[in-house]
FILOLO-759874 format. One record per residue (C-alpha): residue number from 1; x, y, z; residue in one letter. Coordinates in nm, 4 decimals. Each point is the difference from the previous one (the first is absolute). Example, Ala and Ser with C-alpha at 12.3 -4.5 7.8 and 13.67 -1.06 7.14 Angstrom:
BEGIN
[titi 1, [1.2300, -0.4500, 0.7800], A];
[titi 2, [0.1370, 0.3440, -0.0660], S];
// end
This chain:
BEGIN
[titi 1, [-1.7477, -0.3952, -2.4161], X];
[titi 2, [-0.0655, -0.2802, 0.2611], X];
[titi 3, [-0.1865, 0.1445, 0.3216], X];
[titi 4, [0.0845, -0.2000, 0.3761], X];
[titi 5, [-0.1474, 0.1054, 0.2909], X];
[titi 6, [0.2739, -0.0092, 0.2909], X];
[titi 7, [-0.1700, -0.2349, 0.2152], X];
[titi 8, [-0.3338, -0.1066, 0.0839], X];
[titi 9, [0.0165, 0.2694, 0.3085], X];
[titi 10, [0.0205, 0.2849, -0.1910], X];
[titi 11, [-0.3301, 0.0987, -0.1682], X];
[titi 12, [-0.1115, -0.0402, -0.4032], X];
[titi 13, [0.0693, 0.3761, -0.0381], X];
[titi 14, [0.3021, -0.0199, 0.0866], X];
[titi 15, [0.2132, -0.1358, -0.2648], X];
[titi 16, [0.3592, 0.0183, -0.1128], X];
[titi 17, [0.1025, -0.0582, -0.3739], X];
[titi 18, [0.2712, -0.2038, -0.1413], X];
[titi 19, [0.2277, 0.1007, -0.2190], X];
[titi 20, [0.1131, -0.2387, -0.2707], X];
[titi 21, [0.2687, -0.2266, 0.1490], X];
[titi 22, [-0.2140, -0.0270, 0.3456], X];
[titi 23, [0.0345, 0.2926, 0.2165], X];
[titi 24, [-0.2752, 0.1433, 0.2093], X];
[titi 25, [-0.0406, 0.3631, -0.0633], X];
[titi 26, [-0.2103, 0.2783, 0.1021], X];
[titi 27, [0.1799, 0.3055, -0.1159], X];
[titi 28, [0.2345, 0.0159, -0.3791], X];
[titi 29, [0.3106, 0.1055, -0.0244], X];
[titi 30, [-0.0805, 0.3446, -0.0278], X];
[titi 31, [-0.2298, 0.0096, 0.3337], X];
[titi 32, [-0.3020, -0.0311, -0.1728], X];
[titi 33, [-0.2508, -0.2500, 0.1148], X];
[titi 34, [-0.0408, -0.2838, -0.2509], X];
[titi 35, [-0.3145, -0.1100, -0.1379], X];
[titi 36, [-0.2136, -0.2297, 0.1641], X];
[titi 37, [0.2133, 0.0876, 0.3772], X];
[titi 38, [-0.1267, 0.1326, 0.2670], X];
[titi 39, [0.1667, 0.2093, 0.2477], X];
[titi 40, [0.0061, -0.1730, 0.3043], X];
[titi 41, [-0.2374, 0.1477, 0.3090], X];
[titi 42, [0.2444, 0.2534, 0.1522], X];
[titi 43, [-0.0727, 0.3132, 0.1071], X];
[titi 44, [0.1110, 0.3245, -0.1578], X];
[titi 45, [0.2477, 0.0346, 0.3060], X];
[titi 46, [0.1339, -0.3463, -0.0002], X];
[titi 47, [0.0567, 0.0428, -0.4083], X];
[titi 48, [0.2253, 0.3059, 0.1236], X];
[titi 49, [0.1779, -0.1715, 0.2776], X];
[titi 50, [0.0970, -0.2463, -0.2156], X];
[titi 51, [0.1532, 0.2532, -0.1932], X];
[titi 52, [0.1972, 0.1707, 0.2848], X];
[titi 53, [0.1114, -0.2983, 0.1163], X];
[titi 54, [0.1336, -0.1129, -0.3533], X];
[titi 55, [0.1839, 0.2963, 0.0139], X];
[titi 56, [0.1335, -0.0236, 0.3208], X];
[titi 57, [0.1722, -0.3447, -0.0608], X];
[titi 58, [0.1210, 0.0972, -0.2683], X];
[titi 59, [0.1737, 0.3673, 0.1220], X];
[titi 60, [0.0729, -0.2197, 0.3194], X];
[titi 61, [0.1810, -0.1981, -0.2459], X];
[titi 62, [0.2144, 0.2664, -0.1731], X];
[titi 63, [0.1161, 0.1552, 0.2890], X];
[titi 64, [0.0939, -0.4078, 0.1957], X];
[titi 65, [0.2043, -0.0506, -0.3552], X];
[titi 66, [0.1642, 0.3719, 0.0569], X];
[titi 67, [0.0737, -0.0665, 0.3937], X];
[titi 68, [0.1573, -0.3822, -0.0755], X];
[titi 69, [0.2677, 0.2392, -0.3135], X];
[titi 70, [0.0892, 0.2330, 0.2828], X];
[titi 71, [0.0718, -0.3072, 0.2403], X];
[titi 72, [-0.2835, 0.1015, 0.2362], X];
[titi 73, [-0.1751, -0.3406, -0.0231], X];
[titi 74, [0.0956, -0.3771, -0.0972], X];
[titi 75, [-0.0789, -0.1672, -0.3133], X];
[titi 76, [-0.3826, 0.0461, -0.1138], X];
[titi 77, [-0.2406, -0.1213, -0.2346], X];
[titi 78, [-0.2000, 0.2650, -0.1974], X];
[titi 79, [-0.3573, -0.0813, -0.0985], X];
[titi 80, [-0.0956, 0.2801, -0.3048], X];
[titi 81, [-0.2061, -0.1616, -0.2013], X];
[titi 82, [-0.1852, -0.2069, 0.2503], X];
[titi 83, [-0.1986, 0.2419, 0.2013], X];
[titi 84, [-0.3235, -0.0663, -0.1408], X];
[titi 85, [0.0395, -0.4256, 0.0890], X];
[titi 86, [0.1228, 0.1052, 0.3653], X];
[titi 87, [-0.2255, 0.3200, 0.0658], X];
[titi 88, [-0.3416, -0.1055, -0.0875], X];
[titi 89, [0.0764, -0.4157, 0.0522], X];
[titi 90, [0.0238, 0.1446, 0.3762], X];
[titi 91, [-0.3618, 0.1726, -0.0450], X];
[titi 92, [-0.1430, -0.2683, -0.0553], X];
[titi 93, [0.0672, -0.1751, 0.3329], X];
[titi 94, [-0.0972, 0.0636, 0.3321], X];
[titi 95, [0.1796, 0.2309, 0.2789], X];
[titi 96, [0.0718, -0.3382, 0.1841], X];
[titi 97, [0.0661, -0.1992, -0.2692], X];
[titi 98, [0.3810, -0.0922, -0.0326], X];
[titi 99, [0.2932, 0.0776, -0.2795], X];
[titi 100, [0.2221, -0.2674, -0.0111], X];
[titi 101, [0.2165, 0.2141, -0.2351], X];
[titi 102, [0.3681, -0.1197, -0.2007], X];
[titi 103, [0.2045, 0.3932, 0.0624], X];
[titi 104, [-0.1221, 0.2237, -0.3276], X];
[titi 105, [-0.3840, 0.0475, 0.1202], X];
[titi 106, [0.0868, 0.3765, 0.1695], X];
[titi 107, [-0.3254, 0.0970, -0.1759], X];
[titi 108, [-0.2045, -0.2453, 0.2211], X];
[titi 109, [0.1836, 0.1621, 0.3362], X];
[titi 110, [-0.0859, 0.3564, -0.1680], X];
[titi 111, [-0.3967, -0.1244, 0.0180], X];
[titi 112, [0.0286, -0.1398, 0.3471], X];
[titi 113, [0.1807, 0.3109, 0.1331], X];
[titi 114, [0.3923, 0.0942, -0.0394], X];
[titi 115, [0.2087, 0.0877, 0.3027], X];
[titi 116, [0.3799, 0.0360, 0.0367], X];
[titi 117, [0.0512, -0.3314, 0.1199], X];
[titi 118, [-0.0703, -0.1345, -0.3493], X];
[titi 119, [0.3313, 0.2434, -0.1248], X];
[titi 120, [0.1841, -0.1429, 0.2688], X];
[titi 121, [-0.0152, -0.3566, -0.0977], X];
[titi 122, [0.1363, 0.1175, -0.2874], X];
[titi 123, [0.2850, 0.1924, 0.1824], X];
[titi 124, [0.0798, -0.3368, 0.1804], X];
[titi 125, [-0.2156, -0.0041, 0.3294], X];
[titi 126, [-0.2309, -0.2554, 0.0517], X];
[titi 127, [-0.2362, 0.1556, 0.2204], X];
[titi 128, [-0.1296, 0.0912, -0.3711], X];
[titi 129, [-0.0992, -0.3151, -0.0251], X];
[titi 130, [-0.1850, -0.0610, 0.2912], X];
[titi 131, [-0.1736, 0.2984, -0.0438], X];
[titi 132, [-0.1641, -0.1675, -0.3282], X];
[titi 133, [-0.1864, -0.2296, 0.2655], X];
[titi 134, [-0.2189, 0.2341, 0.1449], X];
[titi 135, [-0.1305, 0.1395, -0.3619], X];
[titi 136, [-0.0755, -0.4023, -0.0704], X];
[titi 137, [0.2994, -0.0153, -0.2559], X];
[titi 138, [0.2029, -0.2935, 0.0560], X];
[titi 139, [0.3782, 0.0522, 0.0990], X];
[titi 140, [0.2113, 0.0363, -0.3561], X];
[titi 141, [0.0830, -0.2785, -0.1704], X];
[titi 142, [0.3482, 0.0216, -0.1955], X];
[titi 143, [0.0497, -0.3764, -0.0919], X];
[titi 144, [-0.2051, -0.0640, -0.3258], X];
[titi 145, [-0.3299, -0.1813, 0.0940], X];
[titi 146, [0.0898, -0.1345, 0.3552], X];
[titi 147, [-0.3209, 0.2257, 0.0914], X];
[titi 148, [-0.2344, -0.1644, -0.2259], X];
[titi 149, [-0.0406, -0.3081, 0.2463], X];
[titi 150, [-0.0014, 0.2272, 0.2982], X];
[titi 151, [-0.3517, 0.1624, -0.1728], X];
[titi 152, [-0.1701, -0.3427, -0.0434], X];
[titi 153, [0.0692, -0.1162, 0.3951], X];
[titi 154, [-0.1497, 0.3824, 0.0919], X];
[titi 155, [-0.3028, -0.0820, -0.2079], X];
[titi 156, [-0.0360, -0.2966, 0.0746], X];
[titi 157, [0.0542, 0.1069, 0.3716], X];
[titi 158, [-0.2827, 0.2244, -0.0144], X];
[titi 159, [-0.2254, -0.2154, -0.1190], X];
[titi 160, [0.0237, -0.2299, 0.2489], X];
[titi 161, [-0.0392, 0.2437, 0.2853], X];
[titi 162, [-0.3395, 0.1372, -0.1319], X];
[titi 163, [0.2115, 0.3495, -0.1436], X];
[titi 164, [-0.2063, 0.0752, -0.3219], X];
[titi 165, [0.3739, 0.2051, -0.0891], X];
[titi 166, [0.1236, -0.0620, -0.3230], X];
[titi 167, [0.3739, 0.0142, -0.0974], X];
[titi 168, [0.1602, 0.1412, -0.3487], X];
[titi 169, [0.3160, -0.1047, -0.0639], X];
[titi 170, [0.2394, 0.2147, -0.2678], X];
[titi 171, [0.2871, -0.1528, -0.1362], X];
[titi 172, [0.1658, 0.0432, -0.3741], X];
[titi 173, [0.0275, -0.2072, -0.2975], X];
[titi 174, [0.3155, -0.1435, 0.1202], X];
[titi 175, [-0.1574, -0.1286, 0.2916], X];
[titi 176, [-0.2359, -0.2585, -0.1703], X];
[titi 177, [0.3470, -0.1920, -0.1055], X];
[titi 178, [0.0918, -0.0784, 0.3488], X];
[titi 179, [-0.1790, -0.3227, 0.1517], X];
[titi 180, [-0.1049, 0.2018, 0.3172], X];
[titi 181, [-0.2627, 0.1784, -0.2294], X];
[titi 182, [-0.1374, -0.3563, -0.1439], X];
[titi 183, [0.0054, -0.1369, 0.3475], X];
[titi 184, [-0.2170, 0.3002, 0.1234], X];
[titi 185, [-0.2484, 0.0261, -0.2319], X];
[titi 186, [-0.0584, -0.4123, 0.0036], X];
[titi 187, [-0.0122, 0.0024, 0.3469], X];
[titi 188, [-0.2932, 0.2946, -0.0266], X];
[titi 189, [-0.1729, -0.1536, -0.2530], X];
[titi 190, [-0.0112, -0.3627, 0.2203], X];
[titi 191, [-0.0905, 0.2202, 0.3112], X];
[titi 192, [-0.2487, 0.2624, -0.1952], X];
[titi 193, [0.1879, 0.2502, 0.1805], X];
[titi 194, [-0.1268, 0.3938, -0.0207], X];
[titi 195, [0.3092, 0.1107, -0.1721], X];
[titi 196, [0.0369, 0.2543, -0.3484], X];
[titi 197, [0.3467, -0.1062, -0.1468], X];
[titi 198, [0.0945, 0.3432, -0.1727], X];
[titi 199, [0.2679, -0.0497, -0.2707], X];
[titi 200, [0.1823, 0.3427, -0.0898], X];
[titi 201, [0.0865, -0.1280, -0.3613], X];
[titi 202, [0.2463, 0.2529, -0.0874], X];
[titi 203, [0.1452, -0.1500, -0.3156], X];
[titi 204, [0.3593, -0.1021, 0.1914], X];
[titi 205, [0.0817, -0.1909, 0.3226], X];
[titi 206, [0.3063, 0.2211, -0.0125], X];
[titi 207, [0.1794, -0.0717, -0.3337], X];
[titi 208, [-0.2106, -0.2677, -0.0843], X];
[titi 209, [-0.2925, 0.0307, -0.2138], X];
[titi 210, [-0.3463, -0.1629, 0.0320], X];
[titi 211, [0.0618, -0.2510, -0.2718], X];
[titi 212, [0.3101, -0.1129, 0.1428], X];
[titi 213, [-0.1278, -0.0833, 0.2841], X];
[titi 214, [-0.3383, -0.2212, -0.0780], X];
[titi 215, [-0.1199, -0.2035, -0.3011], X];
[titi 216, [-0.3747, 0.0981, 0.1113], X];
[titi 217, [-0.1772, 0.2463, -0.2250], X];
[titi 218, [-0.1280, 0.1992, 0.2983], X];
[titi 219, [0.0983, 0.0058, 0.3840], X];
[titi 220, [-0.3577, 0.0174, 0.0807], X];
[titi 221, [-0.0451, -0.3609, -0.1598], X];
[titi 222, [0.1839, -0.1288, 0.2849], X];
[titi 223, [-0.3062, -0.0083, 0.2255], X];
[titi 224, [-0.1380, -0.2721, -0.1843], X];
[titi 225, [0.2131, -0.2531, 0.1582], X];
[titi 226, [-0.0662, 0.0913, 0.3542], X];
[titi 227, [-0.4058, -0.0382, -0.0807], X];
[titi 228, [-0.0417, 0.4248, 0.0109], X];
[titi 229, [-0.0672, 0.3347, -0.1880], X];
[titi 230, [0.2523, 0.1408, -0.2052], X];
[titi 231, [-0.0400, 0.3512, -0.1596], X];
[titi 232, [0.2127, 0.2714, -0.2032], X];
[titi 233, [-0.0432, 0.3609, 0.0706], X];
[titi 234, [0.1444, 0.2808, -0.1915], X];
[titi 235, [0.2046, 0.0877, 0.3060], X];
[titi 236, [0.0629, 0.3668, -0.1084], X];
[titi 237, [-0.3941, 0.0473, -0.0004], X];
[titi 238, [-0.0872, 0.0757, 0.3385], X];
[titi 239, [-0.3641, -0.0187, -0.0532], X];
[titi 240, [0.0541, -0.3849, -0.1306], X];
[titi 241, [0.2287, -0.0556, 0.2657], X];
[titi 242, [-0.2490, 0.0734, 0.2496], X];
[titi 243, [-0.3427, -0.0973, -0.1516], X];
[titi 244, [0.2345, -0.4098, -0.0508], X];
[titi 245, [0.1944, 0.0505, 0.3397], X];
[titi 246, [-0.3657, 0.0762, 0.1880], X];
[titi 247, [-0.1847, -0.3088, -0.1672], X];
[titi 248, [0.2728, -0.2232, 0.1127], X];
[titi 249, [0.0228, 0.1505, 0.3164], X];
[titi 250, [-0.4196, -0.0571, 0.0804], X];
[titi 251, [0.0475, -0.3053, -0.1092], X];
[titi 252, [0.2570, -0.1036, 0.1934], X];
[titi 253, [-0.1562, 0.1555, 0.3142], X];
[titi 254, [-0.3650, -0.1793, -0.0580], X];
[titi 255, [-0.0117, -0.2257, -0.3249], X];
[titi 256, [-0.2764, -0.1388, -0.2226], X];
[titi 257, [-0.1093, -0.3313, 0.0220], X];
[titi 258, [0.3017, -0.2229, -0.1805], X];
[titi 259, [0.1913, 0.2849, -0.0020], X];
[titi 260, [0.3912, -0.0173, 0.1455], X];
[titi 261, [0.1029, 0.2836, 0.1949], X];
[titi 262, [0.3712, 0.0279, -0.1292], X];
[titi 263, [0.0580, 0.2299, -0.3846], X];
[titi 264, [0.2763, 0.0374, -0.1355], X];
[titi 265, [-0.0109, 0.3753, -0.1505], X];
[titi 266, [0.2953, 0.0605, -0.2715], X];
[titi 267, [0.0475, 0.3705, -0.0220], X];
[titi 268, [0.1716, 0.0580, -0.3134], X];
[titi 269, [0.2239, 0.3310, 0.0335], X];
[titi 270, [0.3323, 0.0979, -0.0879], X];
[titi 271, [0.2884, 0.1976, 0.2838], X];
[titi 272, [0.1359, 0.3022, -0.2182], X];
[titi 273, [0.3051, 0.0328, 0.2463], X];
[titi 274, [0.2600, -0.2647, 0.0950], X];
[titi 275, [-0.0492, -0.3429, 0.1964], X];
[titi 276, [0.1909, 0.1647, 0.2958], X];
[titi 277, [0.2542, 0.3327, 0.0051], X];
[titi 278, [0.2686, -0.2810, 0.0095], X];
[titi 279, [-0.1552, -0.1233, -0.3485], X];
[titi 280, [0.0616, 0.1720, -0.3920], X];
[titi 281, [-0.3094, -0.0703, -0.1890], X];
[titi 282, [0.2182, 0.1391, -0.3089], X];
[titi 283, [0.1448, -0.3796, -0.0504], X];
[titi 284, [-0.3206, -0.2076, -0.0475], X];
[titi 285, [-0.2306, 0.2423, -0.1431], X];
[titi 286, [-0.0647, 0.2701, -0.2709], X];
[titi 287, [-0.0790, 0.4211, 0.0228], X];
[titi 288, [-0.3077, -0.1470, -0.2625], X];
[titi 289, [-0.1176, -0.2364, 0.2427], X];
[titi 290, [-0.0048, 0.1928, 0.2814], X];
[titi 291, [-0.1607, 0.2900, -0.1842], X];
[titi 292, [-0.2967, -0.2218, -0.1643], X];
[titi 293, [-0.1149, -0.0790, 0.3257], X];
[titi 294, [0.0536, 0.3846, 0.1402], X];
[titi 295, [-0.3461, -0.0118, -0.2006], X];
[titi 296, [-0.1514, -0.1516, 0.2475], X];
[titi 297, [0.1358, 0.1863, 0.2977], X];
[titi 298, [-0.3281, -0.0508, 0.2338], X];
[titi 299, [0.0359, 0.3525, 0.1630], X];
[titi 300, [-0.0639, 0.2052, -0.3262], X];
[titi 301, [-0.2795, -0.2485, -0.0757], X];
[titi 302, [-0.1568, 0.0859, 0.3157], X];
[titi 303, [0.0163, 0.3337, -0.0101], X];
[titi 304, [-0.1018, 0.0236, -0.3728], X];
[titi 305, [-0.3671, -0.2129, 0.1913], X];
[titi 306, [-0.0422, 0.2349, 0.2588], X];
[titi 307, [0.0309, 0.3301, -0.2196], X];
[titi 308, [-0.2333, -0.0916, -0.2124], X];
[titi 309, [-0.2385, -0.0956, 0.3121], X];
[titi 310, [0.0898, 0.3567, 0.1249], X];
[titi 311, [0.1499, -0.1467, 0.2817], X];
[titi 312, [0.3572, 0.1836, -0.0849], X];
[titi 313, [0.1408, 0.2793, -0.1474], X];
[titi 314, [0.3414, 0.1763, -0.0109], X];
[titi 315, [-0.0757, 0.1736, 0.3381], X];
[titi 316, [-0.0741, -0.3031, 0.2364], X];
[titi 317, [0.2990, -0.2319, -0.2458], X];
[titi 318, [0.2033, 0.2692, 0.1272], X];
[titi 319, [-0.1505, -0.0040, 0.3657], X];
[titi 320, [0.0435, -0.3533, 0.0247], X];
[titi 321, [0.3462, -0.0224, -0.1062], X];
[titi 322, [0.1295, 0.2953, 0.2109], X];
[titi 323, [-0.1663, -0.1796, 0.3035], X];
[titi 324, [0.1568, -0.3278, -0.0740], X];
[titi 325, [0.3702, 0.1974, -0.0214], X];
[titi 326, [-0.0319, 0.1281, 0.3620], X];
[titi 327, [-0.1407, -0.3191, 0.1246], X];
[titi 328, [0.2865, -0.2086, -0.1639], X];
[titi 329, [0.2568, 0.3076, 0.1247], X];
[titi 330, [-0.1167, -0.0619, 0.3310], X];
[titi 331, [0.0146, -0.3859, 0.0412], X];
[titi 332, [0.3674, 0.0321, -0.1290], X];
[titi 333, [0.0676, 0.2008, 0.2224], X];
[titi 334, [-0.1658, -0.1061, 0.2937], X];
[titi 335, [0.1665, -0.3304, -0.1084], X];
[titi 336, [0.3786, 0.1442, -0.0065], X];
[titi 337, [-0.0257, 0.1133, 0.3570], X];
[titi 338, [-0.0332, -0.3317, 0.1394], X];
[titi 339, [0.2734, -0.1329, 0.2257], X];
[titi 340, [-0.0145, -0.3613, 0.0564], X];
[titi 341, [0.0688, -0.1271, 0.3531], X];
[titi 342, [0.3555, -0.2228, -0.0595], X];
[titi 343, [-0.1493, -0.2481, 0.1819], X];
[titi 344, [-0.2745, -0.0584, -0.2497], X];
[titi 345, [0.2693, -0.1259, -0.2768], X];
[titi 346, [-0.0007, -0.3509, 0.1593], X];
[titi 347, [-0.3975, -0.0115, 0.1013], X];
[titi 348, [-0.1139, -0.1737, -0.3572], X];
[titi 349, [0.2326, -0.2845, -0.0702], X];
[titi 350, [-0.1691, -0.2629, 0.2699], X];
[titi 351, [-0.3079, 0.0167, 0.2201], X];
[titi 352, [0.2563, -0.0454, 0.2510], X];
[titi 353, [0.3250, 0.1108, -0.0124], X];
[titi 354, [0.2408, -0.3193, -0.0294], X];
[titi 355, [0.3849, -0.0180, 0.1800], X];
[titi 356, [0.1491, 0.1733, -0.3278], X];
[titi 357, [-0.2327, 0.2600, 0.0143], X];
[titi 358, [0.0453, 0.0621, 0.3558], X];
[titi 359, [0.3789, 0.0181, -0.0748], X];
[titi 360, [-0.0334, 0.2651, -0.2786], X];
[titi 361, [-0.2007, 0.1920, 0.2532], X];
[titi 362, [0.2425, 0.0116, 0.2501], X];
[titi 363, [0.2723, 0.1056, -0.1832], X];
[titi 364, [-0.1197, 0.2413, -0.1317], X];
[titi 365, [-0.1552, 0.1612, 0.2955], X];
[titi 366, [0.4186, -0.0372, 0.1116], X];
[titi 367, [0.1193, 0.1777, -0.3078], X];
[titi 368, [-0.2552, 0.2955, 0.0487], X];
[titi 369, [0.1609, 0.0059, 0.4119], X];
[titi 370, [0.3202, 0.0351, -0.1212], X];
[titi 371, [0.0043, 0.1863, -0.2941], X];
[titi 372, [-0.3204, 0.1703, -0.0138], X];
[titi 373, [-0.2730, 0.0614, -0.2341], X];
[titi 374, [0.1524, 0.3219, -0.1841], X];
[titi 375, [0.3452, -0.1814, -0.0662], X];
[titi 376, [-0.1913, -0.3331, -0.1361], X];
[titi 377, [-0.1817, 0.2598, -0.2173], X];
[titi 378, [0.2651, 0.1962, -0.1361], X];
[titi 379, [0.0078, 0.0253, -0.3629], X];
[titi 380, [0.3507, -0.0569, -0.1514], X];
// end
């Protein structure tokens, strides 16, 4: 076993291992704490909210995948499997620090504090996407990497203006295909910008596996051309996750001397559900496969940690889960009793509303005069 400490930030007793093809680890497979790690310096209460909010996402998630197969919310993108990359990644920034996110990271708006305006992007309104602003999460980002230069310029924005913020940027596997993503991270690298490129390496950018899509044996060994840090993670270790994500985060905030401020953090994970509800898994992938990497589902191995720190038992599993239920009840619901002013459908097209858009406005406002609302309504 090779040892690594994360970065030169994080102190000598507090190492991760590496597993034999390169991954930083702290805890196994079955939750237990590998020899050699060290469990990164979070307090008993933290270890536990990491846990609740791991649990959260992903009940949050079941019941988003239930809503869109009733057609009570658009097409969504389920994240089991990647809690532990998106929970404690976000615990290891900064309250002000910003989430340039892709559109599967709901465990990173769990940590920063769910309301119903995230459901209601979802449903179709976009004041759930302006409400990401004031939680510093970047507005959603559907196209595949278009965000990734939008991070760099934020970084590098900051920087300039004396902010010591740093910006993490999540995007999937399939993202590091598209030029935008090679543009962005060259662009940090020339401009030593404070930005954490996060890759979510799920195995698939949707039907397409990893090895389709690059000749390179490891994302992470992309960094090398831009003149930064690459890393790999066990992304369904949240202790790894957050002892890697933290080093490259202090780093990027207040570096060593020769050190660049940009990493490139490959968090290698796997999505147990589908690509979107409008995709079938079934077509590109095996029952086996899935269920081999079910072995790694990061909740269990958290929860195996904490019971045998005494920090869990059946009675507060139970407590936790119960009060994520209501709380996920109530945002649902709170989130189905919205009613949109009509006016609102043409605010997010333009900054300002062009001739066409003016048009559309004023017929409709004609059509509701004449017919009214209930008749324009009507079901048939």
């Amino acid at each position: 076993m090779r040892l690594l400490a994360v970065a030169p930030r994080v102190s000598d007793s507090e190492r991760v291992a590496r597993t034999e093809d390169g991954l930083a680890q702290v805890l196994d497979a079955d939750g237990r704490v590998r020899e050699a790690a060290t469990v990164p310096d979070l307090s008993d209460e933290r270890l536990v909210r990491l846990f609740r909010e791991m649990k959260l996402a992903r009940h949050l998630d079941e019941r988003a995948v239930s809503l869109q197969r009733q057609g009570r919310m658009g097409t969504y993108p389920p994240l089991a499997g990647q809690e532990a990359a998106q929970v404690a990644s976000t615990h290891a920034l900064r309250e002000d620090d910003w989430i340039v996110d892709q559109y599967r990271e709901h465990g990173a708006v769990a940590v920063r504090g769910l309301e119903p305006e995230y459901l209601l992007y979802w449903m179709g309104h976009e004041v759930g996407n302006e409400w990401l602003a004031s939680k510093h999460v970047f507005p959603l980002n559907i196209s595949i990497a278009s965000h990734l230069p939008h991070a760099t310029g934020m970084a590098w924005a900051a920087r300039l203006q004396g902010d010591d913020c740093v910006v993490c940027c999540h995007f999937g596997d399939g993202a590091t295909s598209e030029g935008d993503f090679h543009e962005a991270l060259n662009f940090a690298g020339v401009f030593d910008a404070p930005a954490v490129f996060f890759c979510n390496n799920n195995q698939y950018a949707i039907s397409v596996p990893r090895k389709r899509q690059t000749a390179s044996a490891t994302i992470a060994g992309k960094a090398d051309a831009y003149g930064f840090a690459g890393v790999r993670v066990d992304g369904m270790d949240p202790l790894a996750v957050y002892q890697v994500t933290r080093g490259a985060v202090e780093k990027a905030r207040d570096p060593g001397e020769d050190q660049s401020r940009p990493t490139l953090v490959e968090a290698e994970m796997y999505r147990f559900g589908a690509h979107t509800t409008a995709d079938d898994p079934s077509r590109y992938r095996t029952d086996e496969e899935v269920q081999r990497w079910r072995e790694r589902d990061p909740i269990p191995r958290l929860e195996t940690f904490l019971r045998e720190r005494g920090l869990l038992d059946d009675e507060r599993v139970d407590a936790i889960e119960e009060r994520n239920r209501e709380r996920v009840a109530e945002l649902v619901e709170a989130a189905e009793a919205y009613e949109p002013e009509v006016e609102a459908w043409f605010e997010h097209a333009y900054e300002e509303p062009t001739a066409r858009v003016r048009e559309s406005q004023a017929y409709l406002r004609e059509l509701r005069e004449r017919h009214g609302d209930d008749a324009l309504l009507r079901d048939e």
